[in-house]
C-alpha positions in Angstrom: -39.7 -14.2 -0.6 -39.3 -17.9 -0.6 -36.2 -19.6 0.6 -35.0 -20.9 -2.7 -35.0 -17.6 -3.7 -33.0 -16.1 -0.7 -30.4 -19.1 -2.1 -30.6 -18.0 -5.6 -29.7 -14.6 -4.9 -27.0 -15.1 -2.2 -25.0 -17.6 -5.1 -25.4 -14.9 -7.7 -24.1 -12.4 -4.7 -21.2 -14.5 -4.2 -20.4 -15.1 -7.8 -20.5 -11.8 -8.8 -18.7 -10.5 -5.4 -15.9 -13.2 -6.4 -15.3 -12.0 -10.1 -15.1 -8.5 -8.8 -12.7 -9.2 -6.2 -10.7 -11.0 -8.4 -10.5 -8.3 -10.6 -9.2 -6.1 -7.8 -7.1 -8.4 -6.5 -5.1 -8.9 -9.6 -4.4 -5.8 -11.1 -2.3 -3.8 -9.8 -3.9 -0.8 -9.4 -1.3 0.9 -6.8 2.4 0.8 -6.2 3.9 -1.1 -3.7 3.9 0.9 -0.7 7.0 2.4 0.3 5.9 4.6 3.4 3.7 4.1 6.6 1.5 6.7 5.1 0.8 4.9 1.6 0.3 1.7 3.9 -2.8 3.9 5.4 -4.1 5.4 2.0 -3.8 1.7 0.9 -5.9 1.0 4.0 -8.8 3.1 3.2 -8.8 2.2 -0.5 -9.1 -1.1 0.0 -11.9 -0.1 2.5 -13.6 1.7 0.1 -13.1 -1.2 -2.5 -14.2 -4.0 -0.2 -17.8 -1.6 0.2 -17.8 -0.9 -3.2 -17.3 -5.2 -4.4 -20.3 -5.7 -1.8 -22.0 -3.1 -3.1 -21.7 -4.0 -6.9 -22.2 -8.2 -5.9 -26.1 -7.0 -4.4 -27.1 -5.0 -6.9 -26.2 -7.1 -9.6 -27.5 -10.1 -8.2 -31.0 -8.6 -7.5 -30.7 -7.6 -11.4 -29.7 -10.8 -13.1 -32.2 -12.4 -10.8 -35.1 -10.1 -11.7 -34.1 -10.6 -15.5 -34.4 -14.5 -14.9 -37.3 -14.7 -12.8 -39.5 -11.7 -13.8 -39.1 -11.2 -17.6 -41.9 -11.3 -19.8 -43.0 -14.1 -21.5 -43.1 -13.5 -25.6 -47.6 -14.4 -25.6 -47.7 -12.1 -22.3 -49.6 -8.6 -22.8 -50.8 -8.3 -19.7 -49.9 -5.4 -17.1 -48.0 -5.9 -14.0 -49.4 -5.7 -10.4 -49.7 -2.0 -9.3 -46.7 -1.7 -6.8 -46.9 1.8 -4.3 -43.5 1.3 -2.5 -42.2 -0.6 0.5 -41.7 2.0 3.3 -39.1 -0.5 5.1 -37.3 -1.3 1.9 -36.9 2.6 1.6 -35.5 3.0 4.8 -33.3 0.6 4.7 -31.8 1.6 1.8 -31.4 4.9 2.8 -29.9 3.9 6.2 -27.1 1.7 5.2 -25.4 3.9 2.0 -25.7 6.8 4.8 -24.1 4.0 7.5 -21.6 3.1 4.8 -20.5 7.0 3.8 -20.1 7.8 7.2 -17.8 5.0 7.8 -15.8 5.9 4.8 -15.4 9.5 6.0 -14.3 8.2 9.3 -12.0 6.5 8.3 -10.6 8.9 5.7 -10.5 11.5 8.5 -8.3 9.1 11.1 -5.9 8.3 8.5 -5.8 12.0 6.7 -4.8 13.3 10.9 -2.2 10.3 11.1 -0.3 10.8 8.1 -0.1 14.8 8.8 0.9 14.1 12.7 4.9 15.1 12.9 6.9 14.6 16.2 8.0 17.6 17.8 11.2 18.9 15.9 14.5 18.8 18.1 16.0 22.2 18.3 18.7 21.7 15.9 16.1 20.2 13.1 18.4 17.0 13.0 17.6 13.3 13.5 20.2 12.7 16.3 16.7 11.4 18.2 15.5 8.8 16.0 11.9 9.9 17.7 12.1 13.2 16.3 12.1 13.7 12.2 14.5 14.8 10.0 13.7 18.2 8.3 14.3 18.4 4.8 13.4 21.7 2.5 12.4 21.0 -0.6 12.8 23.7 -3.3 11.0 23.4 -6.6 11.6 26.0 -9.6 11.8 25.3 -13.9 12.3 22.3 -13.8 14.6 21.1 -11.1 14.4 19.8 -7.4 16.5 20.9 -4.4 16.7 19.3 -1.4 18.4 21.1 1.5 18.8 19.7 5.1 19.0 22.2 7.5 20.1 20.5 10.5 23.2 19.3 9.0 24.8 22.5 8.0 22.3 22.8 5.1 23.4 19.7 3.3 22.2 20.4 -0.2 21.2 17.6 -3.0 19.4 17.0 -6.2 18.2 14.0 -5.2 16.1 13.2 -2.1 17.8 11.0 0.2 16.3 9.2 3.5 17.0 7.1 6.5 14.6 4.2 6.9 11.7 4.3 9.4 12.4 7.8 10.5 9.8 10.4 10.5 10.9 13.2 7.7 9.1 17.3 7.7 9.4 18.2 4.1 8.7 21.6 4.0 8.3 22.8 -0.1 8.4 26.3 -1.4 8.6 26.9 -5.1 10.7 29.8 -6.2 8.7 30.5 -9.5 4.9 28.6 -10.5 3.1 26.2 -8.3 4.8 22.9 -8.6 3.5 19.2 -7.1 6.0 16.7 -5.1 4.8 13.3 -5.5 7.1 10.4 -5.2 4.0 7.1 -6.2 5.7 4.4 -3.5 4.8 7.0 -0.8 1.6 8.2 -1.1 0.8 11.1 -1.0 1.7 14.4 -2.8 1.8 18.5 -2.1 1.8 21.3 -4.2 4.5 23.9 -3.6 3.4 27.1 -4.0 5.3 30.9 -4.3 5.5 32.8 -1.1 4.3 29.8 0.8 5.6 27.1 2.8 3.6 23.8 2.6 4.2 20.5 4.5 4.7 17.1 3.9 5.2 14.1 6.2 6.9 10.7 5.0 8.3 7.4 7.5 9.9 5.5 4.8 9.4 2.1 5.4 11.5 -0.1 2.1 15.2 0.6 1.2 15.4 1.4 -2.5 15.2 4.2 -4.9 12.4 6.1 -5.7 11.1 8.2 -8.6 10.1 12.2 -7.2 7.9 13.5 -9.9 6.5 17.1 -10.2 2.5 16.4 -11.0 1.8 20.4 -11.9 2.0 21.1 -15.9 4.5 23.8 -14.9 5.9 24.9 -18.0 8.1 24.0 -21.1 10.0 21.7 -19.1 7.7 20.2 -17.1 8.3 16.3 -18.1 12.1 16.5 -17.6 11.4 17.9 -13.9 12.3 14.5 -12.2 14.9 13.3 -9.2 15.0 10.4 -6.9 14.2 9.9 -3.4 16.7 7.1 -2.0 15.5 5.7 1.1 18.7 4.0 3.0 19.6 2.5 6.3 21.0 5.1 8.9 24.3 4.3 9.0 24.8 4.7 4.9 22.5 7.9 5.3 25.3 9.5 7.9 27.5 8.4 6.0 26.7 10.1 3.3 26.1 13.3 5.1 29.4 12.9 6.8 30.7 13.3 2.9 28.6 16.1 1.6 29.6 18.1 4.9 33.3 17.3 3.9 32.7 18.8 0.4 32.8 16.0 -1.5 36.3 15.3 -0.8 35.9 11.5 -0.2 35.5 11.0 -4.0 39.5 11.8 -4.9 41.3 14.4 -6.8 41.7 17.8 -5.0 41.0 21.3 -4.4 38.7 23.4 -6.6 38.0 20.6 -9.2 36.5 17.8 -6.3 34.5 20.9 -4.5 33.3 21.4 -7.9 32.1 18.0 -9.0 30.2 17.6 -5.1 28.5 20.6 -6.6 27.9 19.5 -10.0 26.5 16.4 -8.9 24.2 18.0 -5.9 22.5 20.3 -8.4 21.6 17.8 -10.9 23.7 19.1 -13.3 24.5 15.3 -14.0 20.9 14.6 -14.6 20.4 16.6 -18.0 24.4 16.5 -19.2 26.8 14.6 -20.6 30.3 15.5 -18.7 33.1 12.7 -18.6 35.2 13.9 -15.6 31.8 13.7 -13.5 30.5 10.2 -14.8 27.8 11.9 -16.5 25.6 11.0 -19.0 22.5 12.8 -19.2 20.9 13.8 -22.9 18.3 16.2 -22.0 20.7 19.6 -22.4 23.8 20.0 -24.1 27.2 17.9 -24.1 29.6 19.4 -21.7 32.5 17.6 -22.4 31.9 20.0 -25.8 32.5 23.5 -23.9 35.2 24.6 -25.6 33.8 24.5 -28.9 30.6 25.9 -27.7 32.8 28.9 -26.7 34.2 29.4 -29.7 30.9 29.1 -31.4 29.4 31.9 -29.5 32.9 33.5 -29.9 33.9 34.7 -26.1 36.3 32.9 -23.8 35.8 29.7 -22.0 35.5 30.9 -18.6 33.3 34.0 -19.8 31.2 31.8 -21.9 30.4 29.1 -18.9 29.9 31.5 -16.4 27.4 33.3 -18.8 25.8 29.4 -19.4 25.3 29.0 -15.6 23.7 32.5 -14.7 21.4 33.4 -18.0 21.5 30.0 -19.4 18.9 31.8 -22.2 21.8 34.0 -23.8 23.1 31.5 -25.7 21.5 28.4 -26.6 23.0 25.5 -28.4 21.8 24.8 -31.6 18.7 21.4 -31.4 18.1 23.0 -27.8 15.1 25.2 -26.7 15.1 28.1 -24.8 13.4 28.3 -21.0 14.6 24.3 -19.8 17.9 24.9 -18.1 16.6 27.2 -14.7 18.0 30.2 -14.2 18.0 29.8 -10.3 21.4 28.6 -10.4 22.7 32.2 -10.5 22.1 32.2 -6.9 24.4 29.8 -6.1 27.0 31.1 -3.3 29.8 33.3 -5.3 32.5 30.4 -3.8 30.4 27.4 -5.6 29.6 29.1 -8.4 33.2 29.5 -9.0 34.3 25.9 -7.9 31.3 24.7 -10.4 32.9 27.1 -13.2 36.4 25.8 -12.4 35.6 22.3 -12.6 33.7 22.5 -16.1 36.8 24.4 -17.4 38.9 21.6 -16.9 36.8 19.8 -19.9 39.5 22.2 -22.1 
């Protein structure tokens, strides 16, 4: 091959290699990062991309030069040379997509072994070593996240909250169909699955909040089955579990009716009602503020009538709502919540 040629193909190499990287470059093809892990999968997909660009910029340059250079002329009839093969060319392209593969999977494999690594739990499952991680349990069930956190006195919450840059165990069970935790800014995602216990390992590395979204079609409510994961500095995330410990008490008011909005609020009730003494203004299930006339509607007594709501939410369903959203897990709550929770709601009378 003559030199001009070498040239002519290494400019049409760099052209096209330009207009594909600028392609890539611009559109945003992944969330910003949120998590040392989703800095790693970002690694390895702009690994495979940059192989990919070089791979596309060859290719098409050997096309668009062979279409220029070699094309038939309109008064030509005549047959090509007889070509049998270039044993070297045939190795060498055989060599380097197996060189290039086997770097990919390298790579993948370091980074898939990183992002599972998790620091030896402390005995108590805390975070008072900021080398060890903070164990969280994540409990997924139609169509509602839990978050629990065993090492402080089993903390619970509806929405995922984090310190920043320490190492966090989420360990997911699903109490009914397989479910799928996936918050985009981090990186990575897990099925939970009944009867098992699967594992999950997150360093957030961005203050901020964070939408968790269940990625398994897991029934009729399946698109309302979102939360948050708020990633905050240590200080506000002991603060806050200095609050939850103390029942919510921070917040005001007194006895059964501020135990009962801590509970209200941890359980996401908040996030599909409407209820004025809690600040809440979610749409997807009925207005709460409304209970009494519900009650009478269905014709039993308030207190019957919401404890009846909480533990076979099916029995009576508000007229312009479907059946099978509202989970009936919350029957498990603890006999003292459930009757803080029932309490509270009452005082909507």
């Amino acid at each position: 091959m003559r030199r001009g040629s070498v040239v002519q193909l290494v400019l049409l190499g760099m052209l096209f290699g330009a207009a594909a990287a600028a392609v890539a470059l611009l559109v945003p093809w992944l969330p910003d990062p949120a998590s040392k892990q989703a800095d790693r999968i970002d690694f390895v997909f702009w690994f495979v991309t940059t192989i990919c660009i070089a791979i596309f910029a060859l290719v098409a340059a050997v096309i668009v030069y062979a279409l220029l250079k070699f094309r038939a002329r309109a008064d030509d009839d005549s047959d090509g040379p007889p070509v049998h093969g270039h044993t070297g060319l045939e190795i060498v392209w055989t060599a380097v997509p197996a060189a290039l593969v086997t770097a990919i999977s390298i790579v993948s494999a370091i980074v898939l072994a990183q992002n599972d690594h998790l620091p030896s739990a402390s005995a108590a499952g805390g975070r008072q070593d900021p080398l060890k991680p903070l164990v969280v349990d994540v409990t997924a069930q139609q169509f509602a996240w839990l978050f629990t956190y065993p090492g402080f006195d089993k903390v619970t919450s509806s929405t995922l909250r984090l310190p920043l840059r320490v190492p966090v165990h989420l360990r997911l069970q699903a109490k009914d169909v397989i479910h799928s935790f996936w918050v985009p800014q981090f990186g990575q995602k897990q099925d939970a699955v009944p009867g098992l216990t699967t594992k999950l390992v997150i360093t957030p590395t961005r203050l901020g909040t964070f939408p968790v979204i269940c990625t398994e079609l897991c029934g009729l409510g399946h698109a309302l089955m979102r939360s948050e994961a708020i990633v905050m500095s240590t200080a506000k995330f002991d603060a806050w579990v200095k609050q939850q410990r103390g029942g919510g008490q921070a917040g005001g008011g007194g006895g059964g009716g501020a135990s009962g909005n801590a509970i209200f609020t941890s359980n996401g009730c908040d996030g599909c009602h409407t209820f004025k003494p809690a600040n809440a203004t979610g749409k997807v299930g009925p207005d709460l503020d409304k209970l009494p006339e519900e009650a009478r509607g269905a014709g039993q007594p308030l207190e019957q009538f919401i404890r009846e709501s909480i533990v076979k939410p099916d029995a009576y369903v508000e007229p312009g709502y479907q059946k099978g959203v509202m989970p009936a897990t919350f029957a498990s709550l603890p006999k003292d919540q459930l009757d803080a929770l029932i309490t509270f709601l009452e005082g909507s009378k």
